[in-house]
Backbone as CSV, one residue per row, in Angstrom:
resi,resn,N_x,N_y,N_z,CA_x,CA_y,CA_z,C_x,C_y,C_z
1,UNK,87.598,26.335,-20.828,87.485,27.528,-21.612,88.885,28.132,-21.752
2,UNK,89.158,28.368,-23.084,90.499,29.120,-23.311,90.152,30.739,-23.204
3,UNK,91.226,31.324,-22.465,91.205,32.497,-21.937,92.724,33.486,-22.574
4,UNK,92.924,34.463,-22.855,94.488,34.966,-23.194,94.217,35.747,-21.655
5,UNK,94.963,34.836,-20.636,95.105,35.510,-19.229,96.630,36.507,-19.657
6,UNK,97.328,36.383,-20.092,98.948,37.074,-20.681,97.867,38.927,-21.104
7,UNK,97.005,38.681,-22.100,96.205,40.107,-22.032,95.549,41.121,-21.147
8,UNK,94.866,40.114,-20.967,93.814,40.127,-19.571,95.267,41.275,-18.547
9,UNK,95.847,40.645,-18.184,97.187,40.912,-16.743,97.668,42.190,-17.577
10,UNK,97.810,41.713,-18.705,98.651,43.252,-19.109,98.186,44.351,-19.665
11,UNK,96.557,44.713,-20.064,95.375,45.692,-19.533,95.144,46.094,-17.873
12,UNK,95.258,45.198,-17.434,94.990,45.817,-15.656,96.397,46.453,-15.966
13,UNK,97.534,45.775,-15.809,99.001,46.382,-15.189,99.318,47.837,-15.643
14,UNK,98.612,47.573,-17.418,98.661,49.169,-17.995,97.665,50.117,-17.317
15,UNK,96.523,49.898,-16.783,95.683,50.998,-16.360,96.249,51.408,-14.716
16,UNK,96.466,50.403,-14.119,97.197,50.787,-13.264,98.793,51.859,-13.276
17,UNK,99.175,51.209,-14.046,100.278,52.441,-14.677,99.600,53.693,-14.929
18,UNK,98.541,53.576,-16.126,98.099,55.007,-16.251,97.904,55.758,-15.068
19,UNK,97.289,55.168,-14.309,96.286,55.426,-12.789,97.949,56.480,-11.952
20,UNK,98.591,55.743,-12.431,99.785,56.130,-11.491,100.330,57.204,-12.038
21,UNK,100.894,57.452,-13.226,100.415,58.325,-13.893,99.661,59.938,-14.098
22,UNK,98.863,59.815,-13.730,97.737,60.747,-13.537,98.003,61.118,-12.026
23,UNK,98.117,60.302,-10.733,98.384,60.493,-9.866,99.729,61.355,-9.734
24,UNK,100.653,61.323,-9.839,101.995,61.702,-9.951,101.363,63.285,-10.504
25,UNK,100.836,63.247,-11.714,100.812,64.210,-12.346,99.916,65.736,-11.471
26,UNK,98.536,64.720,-11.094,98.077,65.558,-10.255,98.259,66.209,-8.819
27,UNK,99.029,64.995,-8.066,99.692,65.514,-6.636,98.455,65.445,-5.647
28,UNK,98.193,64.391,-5.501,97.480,64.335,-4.324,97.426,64.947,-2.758
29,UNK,96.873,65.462,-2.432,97.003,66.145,-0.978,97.169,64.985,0.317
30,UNK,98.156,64.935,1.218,99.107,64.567,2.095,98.055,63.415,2.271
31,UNK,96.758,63.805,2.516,95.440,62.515,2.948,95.426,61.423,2.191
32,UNK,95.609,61.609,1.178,95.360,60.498,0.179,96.627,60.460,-0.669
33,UNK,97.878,60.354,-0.205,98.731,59.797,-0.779,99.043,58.156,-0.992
34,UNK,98.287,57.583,-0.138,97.720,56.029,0.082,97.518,55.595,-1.336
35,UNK,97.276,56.412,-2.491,96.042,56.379,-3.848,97.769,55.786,-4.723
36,UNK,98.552,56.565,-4.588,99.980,56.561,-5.318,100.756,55.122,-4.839
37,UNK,100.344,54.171,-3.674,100.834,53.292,-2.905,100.023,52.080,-3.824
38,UNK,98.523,52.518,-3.469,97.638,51.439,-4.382,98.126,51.142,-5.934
39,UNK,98.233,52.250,-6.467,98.494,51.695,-8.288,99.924,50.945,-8.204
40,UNK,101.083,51.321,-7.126,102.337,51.080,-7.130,102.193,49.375,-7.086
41,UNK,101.453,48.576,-6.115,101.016,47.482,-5.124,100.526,46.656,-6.690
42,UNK,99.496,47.424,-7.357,98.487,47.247,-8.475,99.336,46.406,-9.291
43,UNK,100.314,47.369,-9.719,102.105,47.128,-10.995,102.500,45.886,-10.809
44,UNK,103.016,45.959,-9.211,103.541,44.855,-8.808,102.770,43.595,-8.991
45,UNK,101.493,43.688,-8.678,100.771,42.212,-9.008,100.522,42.027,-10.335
46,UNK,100.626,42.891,-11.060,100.418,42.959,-12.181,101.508,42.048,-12.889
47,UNK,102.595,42.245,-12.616,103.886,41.626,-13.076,104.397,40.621,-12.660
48,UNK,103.487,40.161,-11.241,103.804,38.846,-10.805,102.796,37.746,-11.210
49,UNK,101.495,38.217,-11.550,100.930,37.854,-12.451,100.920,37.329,-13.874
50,UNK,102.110,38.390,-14.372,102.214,37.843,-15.494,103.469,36.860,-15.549
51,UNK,104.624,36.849,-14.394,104.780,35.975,-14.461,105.135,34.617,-14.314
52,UNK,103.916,34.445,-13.374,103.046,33.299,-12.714,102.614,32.449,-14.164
53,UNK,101.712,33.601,-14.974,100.919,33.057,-15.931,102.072,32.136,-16.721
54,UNK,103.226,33.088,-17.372,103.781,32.481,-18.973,104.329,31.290,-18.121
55,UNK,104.886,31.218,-16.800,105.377,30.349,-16.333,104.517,28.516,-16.194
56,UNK,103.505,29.106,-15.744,102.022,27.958,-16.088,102.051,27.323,-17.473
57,UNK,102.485,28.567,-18.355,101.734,28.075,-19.892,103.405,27.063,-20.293
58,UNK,103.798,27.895,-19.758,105.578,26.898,-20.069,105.355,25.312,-20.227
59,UNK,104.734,25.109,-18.806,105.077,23.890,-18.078,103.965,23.093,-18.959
60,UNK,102.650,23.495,-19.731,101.687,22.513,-20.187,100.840,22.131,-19.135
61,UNK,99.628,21.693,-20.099,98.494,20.918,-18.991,99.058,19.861,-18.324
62,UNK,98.551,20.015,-16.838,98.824,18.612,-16.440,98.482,17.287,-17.206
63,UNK,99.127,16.041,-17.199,99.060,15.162,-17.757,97.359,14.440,-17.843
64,UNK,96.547,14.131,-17.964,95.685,13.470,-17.754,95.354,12.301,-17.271
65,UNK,94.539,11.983,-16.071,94.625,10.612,-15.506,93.819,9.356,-16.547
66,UNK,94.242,8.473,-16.387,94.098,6.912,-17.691,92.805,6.657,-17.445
67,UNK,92.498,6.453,-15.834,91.316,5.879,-15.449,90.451,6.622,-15.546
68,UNK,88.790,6.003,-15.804,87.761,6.911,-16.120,87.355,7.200,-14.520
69,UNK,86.583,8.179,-14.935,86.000,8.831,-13.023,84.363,8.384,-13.554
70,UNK,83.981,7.818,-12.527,82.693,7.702,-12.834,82.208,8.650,-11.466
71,UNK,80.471,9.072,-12.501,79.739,9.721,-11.615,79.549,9.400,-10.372
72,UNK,79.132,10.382,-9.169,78.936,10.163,-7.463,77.146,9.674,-7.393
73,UNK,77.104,8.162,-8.000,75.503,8.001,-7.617,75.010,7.588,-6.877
74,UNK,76.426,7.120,-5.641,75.566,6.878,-4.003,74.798,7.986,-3.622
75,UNK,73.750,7.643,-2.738,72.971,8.598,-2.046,73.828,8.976,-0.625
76,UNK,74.281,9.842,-0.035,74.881,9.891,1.514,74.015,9.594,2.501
77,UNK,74.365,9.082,3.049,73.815,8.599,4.252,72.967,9.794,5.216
78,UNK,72.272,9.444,5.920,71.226,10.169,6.451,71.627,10.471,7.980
79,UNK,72.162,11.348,8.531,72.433,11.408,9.835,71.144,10.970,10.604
80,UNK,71.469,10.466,11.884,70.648,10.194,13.175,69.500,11.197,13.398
81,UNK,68.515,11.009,14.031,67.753,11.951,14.196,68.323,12.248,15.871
82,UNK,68.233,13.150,16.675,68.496,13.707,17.441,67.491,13.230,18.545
83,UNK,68.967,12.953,19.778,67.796,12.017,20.768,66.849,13.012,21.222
84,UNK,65.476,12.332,21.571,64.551,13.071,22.722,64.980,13.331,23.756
85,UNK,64.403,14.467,24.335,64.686,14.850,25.362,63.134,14.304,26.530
């Protein structure tokens, strides 16, 4: 399935910005300054994310292997039944 992950990353990274944003703006009380740490953390993955991604899309699909894979239609084997006691 084709996905635009490059969008996807850069909707979170922006709401997280907003998030941060709003935080800043409002001033959280000393308890929950943790909230201003989270969106900061958020950015950051956000941007390593994105670029993880363009870096992936750079490089192309891996090559494809020649040989066909055939289906798994052995049955597995049946463990021992457990000695009597």
């Amino acid at each position: 399935m084709k996905t635009n992950d490059t969008a996807t990353i850069l909707v979170g990274t922006a709401l997280w910005a907003i998030a941060l944003l709003v935080l800043l703006i409002a001033q959280p009380d000393a308890g929950h300054r943790w909230w201003i740490w989270t969106c900061v953390s958020g950015i950051c993955g956000g941007l390593f994310g994105l670029w993880f991604v363009r870096r992936r899309d750079r490089r192309g699909p891996p090559p494809a292997s020649e040989e066909a894979v055939e289906p798994a239609t052995a049955i597995p084997p049946v463990s021992p039944a457990p000695p009597a006691l």
